[in-house]
C-alpha positions as a LaTeX table, in Angstrom:
\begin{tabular}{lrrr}
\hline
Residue & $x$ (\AA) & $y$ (\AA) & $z$ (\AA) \\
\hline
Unk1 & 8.39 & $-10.49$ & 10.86 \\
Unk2 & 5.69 & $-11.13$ & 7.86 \\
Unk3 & 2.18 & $-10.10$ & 8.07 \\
Unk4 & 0.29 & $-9.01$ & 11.25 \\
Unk5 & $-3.03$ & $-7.42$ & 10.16 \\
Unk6 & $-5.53$ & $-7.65$ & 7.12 \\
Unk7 & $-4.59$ & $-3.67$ & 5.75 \\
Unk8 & $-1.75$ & $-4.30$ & 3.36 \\
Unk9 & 0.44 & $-1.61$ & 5.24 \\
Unk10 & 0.16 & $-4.25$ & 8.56 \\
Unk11 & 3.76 & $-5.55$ & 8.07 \\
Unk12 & 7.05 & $-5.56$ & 8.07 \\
Unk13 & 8.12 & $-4.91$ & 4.26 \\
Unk14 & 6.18 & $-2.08$ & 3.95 \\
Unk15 & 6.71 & $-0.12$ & 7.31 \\
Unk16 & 10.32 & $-1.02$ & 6.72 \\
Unk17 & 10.07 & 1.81 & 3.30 \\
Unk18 & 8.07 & 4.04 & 5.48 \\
Unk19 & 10.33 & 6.65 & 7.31 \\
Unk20 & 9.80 & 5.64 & 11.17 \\
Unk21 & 9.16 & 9.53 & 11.47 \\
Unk22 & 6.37 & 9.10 & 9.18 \\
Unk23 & 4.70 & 6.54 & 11.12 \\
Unk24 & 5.67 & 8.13 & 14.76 \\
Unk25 & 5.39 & 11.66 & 14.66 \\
Unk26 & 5.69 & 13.65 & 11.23 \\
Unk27 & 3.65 & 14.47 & 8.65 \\
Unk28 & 5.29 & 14.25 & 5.85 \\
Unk29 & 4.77 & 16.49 & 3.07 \\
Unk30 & 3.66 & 16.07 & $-0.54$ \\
Unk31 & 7.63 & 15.86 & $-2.43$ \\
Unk32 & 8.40 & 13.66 & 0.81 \\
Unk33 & 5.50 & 11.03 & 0.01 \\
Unk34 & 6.77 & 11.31 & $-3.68$ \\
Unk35 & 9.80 & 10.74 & $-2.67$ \\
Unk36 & 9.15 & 7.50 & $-0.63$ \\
Unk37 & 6.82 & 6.54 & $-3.43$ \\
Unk38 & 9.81 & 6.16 & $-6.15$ \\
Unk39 & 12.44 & 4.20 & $-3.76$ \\
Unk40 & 9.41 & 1.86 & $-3.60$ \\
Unk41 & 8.32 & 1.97 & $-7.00$ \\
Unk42 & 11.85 & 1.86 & $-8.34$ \\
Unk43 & 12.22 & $-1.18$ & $-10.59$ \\
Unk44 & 15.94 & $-2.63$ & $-9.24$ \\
Unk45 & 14.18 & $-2.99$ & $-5.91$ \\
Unk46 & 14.58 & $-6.41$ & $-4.44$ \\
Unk47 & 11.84 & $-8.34$ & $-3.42$ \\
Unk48 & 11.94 & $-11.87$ & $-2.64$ \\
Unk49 & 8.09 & $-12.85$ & $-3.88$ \\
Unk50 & 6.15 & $-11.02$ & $-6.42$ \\
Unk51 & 3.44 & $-10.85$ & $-3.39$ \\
Unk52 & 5.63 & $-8.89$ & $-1.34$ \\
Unk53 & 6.17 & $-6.94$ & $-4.43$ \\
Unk54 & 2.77 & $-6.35$ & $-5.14$ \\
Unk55 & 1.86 & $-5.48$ & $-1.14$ \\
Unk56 & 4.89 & $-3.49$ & $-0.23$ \\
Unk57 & 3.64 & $-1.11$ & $-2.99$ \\
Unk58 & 0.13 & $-1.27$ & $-2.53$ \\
Unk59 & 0.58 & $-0.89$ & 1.50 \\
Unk60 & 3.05 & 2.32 & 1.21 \\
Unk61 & 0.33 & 3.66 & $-1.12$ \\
Unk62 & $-2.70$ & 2.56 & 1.31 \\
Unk63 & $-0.74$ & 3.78 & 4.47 \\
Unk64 & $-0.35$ & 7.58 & 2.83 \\
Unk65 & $-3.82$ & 7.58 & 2.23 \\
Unk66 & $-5.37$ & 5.86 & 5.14 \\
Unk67 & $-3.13$ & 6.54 & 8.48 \\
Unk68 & $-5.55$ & 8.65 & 10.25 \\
Unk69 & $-2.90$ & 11.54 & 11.23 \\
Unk70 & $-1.59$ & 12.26 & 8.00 \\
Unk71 & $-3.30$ & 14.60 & 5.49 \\
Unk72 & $-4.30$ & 13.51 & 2.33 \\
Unk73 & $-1.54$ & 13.60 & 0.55 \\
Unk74 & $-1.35$ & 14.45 & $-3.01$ \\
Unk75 & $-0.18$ & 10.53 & $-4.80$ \\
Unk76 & 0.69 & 10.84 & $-8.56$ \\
Unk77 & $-1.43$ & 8.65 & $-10.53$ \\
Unk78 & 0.87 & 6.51 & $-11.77$ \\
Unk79 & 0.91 & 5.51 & $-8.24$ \\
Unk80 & $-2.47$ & 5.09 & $-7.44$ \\
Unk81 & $-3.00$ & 3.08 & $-11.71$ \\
Unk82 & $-0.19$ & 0.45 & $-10.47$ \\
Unk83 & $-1.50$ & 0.25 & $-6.64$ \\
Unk84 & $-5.16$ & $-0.45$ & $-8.03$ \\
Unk85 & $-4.24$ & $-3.16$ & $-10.26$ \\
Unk86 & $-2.05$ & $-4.95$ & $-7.43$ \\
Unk87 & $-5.29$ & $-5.02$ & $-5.02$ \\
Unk88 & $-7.41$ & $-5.99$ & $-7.94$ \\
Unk89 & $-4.66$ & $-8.87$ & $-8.79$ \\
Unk90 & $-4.37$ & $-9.96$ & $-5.06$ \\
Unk91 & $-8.29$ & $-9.94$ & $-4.45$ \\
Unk92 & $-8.61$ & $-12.62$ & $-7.53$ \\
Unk93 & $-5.29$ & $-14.78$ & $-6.91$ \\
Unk94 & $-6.40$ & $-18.23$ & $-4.73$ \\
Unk95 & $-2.60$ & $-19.18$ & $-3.98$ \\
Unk96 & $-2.31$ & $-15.42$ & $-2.55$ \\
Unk97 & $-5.38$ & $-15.76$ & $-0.42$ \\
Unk98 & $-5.28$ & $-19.31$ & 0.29 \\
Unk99 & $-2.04$ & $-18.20$ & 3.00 \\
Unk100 & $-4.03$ & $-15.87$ & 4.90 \\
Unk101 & $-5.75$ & $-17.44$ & 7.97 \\
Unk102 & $-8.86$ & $-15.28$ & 7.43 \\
Unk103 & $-9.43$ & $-15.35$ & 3.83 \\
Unk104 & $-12.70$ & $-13.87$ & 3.50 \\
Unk105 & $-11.55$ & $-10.87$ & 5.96 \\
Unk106 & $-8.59$ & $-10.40$ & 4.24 \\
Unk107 & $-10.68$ & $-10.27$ & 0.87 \\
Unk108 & $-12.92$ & $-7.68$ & 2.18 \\
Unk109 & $-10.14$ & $-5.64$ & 3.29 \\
Unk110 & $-8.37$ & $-5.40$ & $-0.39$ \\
Unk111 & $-11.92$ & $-4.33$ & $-1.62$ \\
Unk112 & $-11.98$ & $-1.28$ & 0.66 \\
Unk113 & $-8.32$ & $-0.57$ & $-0.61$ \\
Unk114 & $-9.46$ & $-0.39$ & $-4.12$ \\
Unk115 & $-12.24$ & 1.69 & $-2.76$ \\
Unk116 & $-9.84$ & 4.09 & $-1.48$ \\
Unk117 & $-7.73$ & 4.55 & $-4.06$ \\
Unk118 & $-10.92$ & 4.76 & $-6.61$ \\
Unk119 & $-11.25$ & 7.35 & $-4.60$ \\
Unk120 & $-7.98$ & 9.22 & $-3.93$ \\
Unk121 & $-7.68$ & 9.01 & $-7.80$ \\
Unk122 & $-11.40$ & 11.27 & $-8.39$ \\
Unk123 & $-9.90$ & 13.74 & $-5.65$ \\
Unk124 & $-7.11$ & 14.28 & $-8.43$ \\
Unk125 & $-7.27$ & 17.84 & $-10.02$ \\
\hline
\end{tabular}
């Protein structure tokens, strides 16, 4: 349980809010990652730390746009605007970082997030 990799969709919160068929053996289509999306975005969601907050969102969001079978699904803004600011916020925070075994690795990693979703949010019509 907790972390296992240095991409914010590596653990257990966040593949726990994507559909096991998602991560298996379906594409899923756009109104399906939307759906997803709001259960995690919803505000009465628990979570027990504002970092698994912040990286439960940001990895659903990373894992639609990175997981090499899936398309590239169509994220609403508002999505990609909140996602964004939590790898920005995580990137800067030295309690966050100071957890992670490899903190420069992990630190590299949230950059090429951000550098994803810069671009997922130019690919926007």
């Amino acid at each position: 349980m907790g972390a296992w990799g240095y991409r914010t969709y590596e653990n257990d919160h966040v593949l726990d809010n994507v559909p096991y068929s998602f991560q298996e053996y379906k594409t899923p289509t756009n109104s399906e990652v939307d759906k997803t999306l709001k259960k995690v975005f919803n505000p009465s969601k628990i979570f027990f730390t504002k970092y698994q907050k912040m990286e439960t969102r940001l990895g659903v969001v990373v894992y639609f746009l990175e997981t090499e079978y899936l398309y590239r699904p169509h994220i609403a803004r508002k999505y990609l605007l909140y996602s964004l600011a939590y790898a920005r916020k995580l990137k800067k925070d030295k309690k966050y970082l100071a957890d992670w075994k490899g903190k420069k690795a992990r630190k590299n990693r949230l950059e090429k997030e951000i550098k994803l979703i810069r671009e997922a949010q130019n690919n926007i019509l």
